[in-house]
Backbone bond lengths (Angstrom), bond angles and torsions (degrees), N, CA, C in turn:
res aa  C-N    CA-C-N  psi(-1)  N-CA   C-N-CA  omega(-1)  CA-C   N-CA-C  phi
1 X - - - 1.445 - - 1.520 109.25 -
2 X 1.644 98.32 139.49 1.723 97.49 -177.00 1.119 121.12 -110.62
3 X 1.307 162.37 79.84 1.635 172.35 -125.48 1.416 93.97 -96.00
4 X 1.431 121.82 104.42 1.818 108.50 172.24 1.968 92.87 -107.26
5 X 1.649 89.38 127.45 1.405 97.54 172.42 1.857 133.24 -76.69
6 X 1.456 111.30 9.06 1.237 135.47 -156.97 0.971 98.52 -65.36
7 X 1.844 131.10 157.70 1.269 122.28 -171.05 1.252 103.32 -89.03
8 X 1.515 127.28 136.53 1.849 129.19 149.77 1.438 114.52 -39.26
9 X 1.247 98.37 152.97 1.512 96.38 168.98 2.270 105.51 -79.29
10 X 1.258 107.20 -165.52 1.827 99.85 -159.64 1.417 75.95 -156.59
11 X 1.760 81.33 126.26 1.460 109.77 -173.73 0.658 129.79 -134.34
12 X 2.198 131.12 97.36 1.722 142.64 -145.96 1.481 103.82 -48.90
13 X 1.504 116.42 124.48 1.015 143.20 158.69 1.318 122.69 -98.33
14 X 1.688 125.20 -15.54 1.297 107.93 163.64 1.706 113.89 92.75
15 X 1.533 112.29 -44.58 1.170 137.73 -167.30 1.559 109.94 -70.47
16 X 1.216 121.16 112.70 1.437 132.38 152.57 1.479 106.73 -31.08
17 X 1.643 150.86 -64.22 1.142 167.20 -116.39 1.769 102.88 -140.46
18 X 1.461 125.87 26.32 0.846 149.65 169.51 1.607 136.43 -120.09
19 X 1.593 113.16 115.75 1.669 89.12 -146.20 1.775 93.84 -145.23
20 X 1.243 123.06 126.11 1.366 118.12 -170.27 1.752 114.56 -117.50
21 X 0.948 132.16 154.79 1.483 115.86 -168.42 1.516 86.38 -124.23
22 X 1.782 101.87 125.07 1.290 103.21 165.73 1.489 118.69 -106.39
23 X 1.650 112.03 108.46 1.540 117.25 -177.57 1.703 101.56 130.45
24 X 0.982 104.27 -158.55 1.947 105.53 -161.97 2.124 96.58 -101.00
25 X 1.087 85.45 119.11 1.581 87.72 172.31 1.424 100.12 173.04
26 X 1.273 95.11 170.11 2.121 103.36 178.63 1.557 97.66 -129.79
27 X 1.656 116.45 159.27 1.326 116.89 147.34 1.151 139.89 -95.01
28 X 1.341 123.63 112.85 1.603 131.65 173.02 1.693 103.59 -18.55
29 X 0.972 112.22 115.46 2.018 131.82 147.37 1.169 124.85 -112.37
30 X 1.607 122.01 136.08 1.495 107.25 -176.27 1.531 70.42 -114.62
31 X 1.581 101.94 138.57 1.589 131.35 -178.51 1.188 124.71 -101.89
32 X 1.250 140.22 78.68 1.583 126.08 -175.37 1.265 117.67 -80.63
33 X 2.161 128.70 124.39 0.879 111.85 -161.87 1.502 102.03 -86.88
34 X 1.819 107.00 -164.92 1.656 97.85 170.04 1.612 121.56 -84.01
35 X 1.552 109.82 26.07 1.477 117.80 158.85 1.523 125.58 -101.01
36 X 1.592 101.02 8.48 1.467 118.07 -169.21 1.709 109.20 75.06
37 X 1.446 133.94 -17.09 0.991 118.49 176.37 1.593 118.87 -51.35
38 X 1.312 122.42 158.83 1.508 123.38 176.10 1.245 118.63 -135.11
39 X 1.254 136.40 110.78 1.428 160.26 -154.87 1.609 100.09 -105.19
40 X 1.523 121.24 169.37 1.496 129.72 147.51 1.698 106.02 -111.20
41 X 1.296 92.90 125.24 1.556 100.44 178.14 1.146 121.35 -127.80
42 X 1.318 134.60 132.59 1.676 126.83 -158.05 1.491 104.40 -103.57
43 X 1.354 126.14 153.98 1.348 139.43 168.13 1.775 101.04 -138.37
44 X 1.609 99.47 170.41 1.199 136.71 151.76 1.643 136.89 -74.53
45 X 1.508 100.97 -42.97 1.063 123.10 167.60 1.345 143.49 -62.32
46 X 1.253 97.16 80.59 1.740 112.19 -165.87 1.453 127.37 -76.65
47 X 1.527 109.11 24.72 1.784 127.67 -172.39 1.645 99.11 -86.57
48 X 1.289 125.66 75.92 1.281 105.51 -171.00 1.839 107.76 -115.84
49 X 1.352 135.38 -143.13 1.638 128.89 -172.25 1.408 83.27 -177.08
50 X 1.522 103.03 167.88 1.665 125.04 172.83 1.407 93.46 -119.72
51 X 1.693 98.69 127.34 1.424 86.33 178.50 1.761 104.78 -111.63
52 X 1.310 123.98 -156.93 1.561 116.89 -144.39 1.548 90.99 -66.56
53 X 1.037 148.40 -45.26 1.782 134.62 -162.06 1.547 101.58 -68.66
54 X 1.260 121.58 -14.06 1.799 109.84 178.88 1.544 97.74 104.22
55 X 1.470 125.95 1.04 1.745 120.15 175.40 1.413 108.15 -90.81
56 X 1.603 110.51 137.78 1.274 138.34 -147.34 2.179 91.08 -79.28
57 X 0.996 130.04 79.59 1.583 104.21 177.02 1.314 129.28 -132.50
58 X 1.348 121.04 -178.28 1.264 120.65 -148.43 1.508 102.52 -90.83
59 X 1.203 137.46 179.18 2.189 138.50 -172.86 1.071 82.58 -48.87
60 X 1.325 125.33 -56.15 1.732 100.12 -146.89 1.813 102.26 -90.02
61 X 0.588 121.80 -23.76 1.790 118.13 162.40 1.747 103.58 126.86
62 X 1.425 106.68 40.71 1.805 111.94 165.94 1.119 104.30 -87.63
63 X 1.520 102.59 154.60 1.286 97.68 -172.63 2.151 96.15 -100.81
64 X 1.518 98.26 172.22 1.327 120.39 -143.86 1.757 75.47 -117.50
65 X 1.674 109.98 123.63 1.278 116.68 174.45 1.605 109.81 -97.93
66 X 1.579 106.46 152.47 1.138 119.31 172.59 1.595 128.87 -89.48
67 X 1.291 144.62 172.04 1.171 120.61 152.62 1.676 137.39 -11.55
68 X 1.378 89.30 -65.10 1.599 110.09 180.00 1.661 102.77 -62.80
69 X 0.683 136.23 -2.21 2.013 146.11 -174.72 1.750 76.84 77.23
70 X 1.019 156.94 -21.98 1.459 122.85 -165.52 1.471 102.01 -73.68
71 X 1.933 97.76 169.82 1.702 103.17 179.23 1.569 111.51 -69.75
72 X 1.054 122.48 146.71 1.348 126.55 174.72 1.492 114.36 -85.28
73 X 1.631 112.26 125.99 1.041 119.07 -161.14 1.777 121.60 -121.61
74 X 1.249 124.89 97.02 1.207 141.03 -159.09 1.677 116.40 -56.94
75 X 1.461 108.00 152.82 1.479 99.55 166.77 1.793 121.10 -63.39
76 X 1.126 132.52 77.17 1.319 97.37 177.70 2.077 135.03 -82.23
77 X 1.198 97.69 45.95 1.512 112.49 155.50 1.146 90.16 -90.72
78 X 1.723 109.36 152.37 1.435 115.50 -177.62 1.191 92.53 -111.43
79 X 1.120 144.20 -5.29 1.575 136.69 154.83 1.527 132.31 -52.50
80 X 1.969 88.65 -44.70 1.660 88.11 153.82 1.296 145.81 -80.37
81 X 1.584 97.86 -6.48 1.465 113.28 -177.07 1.484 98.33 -70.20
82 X 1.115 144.49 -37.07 1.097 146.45 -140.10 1.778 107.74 -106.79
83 X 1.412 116.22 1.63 1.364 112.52 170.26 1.049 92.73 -109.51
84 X 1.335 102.27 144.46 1.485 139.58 162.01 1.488 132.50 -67.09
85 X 1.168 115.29 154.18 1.241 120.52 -158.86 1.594 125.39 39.73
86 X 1.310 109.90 35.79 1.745 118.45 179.33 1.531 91.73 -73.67
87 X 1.622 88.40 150.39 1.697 100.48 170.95 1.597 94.11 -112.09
88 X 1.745 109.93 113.72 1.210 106.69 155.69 1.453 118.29 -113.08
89 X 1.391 152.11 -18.74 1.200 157.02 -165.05 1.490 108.84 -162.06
90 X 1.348 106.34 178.21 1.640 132.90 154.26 1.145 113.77 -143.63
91 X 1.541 110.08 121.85 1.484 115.75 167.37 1.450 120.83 -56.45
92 X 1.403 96.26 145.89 1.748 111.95 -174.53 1.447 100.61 -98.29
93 X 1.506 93.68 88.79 1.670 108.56 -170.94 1.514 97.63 -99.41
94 X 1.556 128.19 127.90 1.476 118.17 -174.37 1.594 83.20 -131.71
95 X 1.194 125.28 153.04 1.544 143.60 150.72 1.580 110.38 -93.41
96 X 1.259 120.09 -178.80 1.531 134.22 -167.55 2.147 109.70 -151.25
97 X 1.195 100.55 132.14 1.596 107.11 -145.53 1.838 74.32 -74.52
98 X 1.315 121.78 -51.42 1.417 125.15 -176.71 1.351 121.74 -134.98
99 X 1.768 120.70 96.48 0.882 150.15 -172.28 1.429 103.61 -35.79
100 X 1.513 130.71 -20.30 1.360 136.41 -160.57 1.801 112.00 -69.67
101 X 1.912 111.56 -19.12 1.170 138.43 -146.03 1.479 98.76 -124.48
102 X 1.814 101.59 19.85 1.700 86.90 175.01 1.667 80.45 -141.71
103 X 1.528 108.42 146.85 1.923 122.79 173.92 1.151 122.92 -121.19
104 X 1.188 142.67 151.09 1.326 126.58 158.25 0.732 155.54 -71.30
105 X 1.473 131.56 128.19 1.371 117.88 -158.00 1.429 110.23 -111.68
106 X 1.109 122.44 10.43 1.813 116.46 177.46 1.585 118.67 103.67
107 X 1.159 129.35 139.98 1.211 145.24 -167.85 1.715 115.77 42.58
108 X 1.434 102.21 58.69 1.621 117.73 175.92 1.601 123.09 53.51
109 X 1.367 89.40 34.85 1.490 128.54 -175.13 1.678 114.22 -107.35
110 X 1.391 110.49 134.23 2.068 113.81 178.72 1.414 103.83 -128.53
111 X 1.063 109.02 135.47 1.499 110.87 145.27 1.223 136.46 -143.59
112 X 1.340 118.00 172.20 1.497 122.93 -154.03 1.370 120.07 -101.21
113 X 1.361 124.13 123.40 1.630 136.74 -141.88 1.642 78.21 -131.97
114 X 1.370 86.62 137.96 1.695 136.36 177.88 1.859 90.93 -15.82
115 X 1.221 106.97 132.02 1.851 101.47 176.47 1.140 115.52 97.95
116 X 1.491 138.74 -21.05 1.234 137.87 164.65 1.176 120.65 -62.21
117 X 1.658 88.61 142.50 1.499 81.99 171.67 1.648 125.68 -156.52
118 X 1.074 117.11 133.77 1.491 121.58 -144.67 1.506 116.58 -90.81
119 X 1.496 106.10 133.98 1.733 108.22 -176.77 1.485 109.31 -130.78
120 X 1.524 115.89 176.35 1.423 91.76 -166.22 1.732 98.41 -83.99
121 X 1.570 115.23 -151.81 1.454 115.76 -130.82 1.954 68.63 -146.35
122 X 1.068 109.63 135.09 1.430 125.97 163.52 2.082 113.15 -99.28
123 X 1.071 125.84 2.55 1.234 149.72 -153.44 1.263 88.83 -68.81
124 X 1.438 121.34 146.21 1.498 100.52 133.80 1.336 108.20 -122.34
125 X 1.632 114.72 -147.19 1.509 102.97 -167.02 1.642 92.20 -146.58
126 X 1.379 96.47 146.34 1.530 114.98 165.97 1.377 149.49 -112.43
127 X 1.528 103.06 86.74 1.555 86.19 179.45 1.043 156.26 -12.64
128 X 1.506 152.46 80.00 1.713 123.34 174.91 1.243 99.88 111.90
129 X 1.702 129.38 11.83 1.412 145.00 -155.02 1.805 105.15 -129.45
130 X 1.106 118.80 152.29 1.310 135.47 151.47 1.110 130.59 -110.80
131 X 1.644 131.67 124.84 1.591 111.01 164.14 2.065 107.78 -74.91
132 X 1.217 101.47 145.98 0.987 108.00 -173.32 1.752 112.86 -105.53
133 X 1.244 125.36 164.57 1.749 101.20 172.18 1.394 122.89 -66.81
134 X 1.512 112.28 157.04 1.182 130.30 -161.58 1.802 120.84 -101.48
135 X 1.348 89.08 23.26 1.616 108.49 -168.96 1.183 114.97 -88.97
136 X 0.987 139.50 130.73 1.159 137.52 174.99 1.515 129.30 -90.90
137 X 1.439 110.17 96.38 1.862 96.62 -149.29 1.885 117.34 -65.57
138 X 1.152 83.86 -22.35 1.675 86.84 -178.01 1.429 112.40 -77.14
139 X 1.187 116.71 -23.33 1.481 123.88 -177.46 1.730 87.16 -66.26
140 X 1.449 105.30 -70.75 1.459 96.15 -169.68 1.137 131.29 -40.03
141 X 1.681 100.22 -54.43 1.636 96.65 -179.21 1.568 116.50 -52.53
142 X 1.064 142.91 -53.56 1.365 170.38 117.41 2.068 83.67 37.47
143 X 1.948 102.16 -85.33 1.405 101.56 164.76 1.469 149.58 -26.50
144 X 1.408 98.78 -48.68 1.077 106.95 176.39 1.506 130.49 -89.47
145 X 1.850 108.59 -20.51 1.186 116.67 161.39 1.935 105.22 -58.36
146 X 0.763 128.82 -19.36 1.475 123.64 -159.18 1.601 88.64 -93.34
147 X 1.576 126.82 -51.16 1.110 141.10 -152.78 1.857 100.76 -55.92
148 X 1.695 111.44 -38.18 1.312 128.81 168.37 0.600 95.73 -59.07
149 X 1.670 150.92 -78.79 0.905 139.32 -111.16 1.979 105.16 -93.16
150 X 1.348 115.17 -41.06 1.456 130.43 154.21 1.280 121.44 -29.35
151 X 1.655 105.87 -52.02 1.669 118.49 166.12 1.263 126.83 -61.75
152 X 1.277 109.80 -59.24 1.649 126.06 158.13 1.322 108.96 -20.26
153 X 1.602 107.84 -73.59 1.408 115.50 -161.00 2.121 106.10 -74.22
154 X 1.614 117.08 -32.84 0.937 110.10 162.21 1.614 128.69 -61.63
155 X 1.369 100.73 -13.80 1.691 98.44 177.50 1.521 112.82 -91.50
156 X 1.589 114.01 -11.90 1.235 96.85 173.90 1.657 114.71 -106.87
157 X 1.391 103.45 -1.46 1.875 94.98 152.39 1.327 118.34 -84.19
158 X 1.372 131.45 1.05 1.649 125.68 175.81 1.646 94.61 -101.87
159 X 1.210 134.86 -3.97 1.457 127.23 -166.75 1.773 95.06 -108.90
160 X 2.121 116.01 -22.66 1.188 87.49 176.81 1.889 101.96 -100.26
161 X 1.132 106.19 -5.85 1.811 109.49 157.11 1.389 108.97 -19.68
162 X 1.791 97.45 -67.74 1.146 110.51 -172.25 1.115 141.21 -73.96
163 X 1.395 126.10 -35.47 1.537 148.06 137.88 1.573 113.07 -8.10
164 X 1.698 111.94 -40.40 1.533 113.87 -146.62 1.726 79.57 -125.62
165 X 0.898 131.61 -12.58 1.372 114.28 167.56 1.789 103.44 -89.04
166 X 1.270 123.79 -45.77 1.344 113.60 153.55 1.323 143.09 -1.33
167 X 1.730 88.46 -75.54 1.612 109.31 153.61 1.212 126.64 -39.79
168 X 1.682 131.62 -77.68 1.502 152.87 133.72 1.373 84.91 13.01
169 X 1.650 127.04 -92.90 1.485 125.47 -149.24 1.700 116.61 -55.82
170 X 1.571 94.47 -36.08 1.844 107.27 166.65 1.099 146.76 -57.08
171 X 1.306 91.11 -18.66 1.674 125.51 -149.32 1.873 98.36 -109.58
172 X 1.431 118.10 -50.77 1.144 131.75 140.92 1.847 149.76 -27.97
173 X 1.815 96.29 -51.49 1.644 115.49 170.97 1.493 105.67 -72.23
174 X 1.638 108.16 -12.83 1.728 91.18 -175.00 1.561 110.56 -89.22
């Protein structure tokens, strides 16, 4: 399996609670598993909500780290939500010197295995944005039409393999 780290293109969402990083970086998550342990685990995935205490977090309800590694914690007056240019946080945006030292861990979630090692993040971030996938569909299709076609043609040199060893065995019993 091949992981290409290339950026998606970013696609208006409109959304206050929507956040896309343009350039190489991850966002800080503190992850609690279902043993209660709690890890920092980085994503891409900047689709996140405030849920009722005013903490910034991700679908499944992690919380969303700040600079400081703490969770980032929102106005919830909706009066303040609604002015502009408030300074409430900075994302705890970290990059990785060699991507080779981070795995996956499940639900659009990474983490960092023994050897990593962390630099800062040239990223910035976008409001109201999505990264979107980074696939290129025509490339693929393109691939995989060929990938048939390799098979195709390899199945009909193992079918006349077989044909002529056939023969050989027939050719032999008499």
């Amino acid at each position: 399996t091949y992981r290409s780290w290339d950026q998606g293109s970013l696609k208006n969402t409109e959304s206050s609670y929507d956040f896309a990083l343009a350039g190489d970086g991850f966002f800080s998550i503190s992850f609690t598993n279902k043993a209660g342990e709690t890890s920092t685990l980085y994503t891409r995935d900047g689709s996140f909500q405030m849920n009722s205490e005013g903490y910034l977090v991700t679908k499944d309800g992690d919380y969303v780290l700040g600079e400081s590694g703490d969770p980032i914690v929102l106005p919830t007056d909706i009066s303040k939500l609604t002015v502009d240019g408030q300074y409430v946080d900075t994302f705890g945006i970290v990059d990785f010197e060699d991507y080779n030292y981070i795995e996956a861990y499940g639900e659009n979630l990474y983490r960092a295995v023994d050897g990593a090692t962390f630099k800062d993040s040239t990223a910035s971030v976008n409001q109201g944005y999505l990264e979107t996938s980074n696939i290129n569909v025509v490339s693929e299709m393109v691939d995989m039409i060929n990938i048939a076609r390799e098979f195709e043609s390899n199945q009909k040199i193992v079918n006349s393999i077989d044909e002529m060893l056939g023969k050989m065995v027939s050719i032999f019993e008499l």
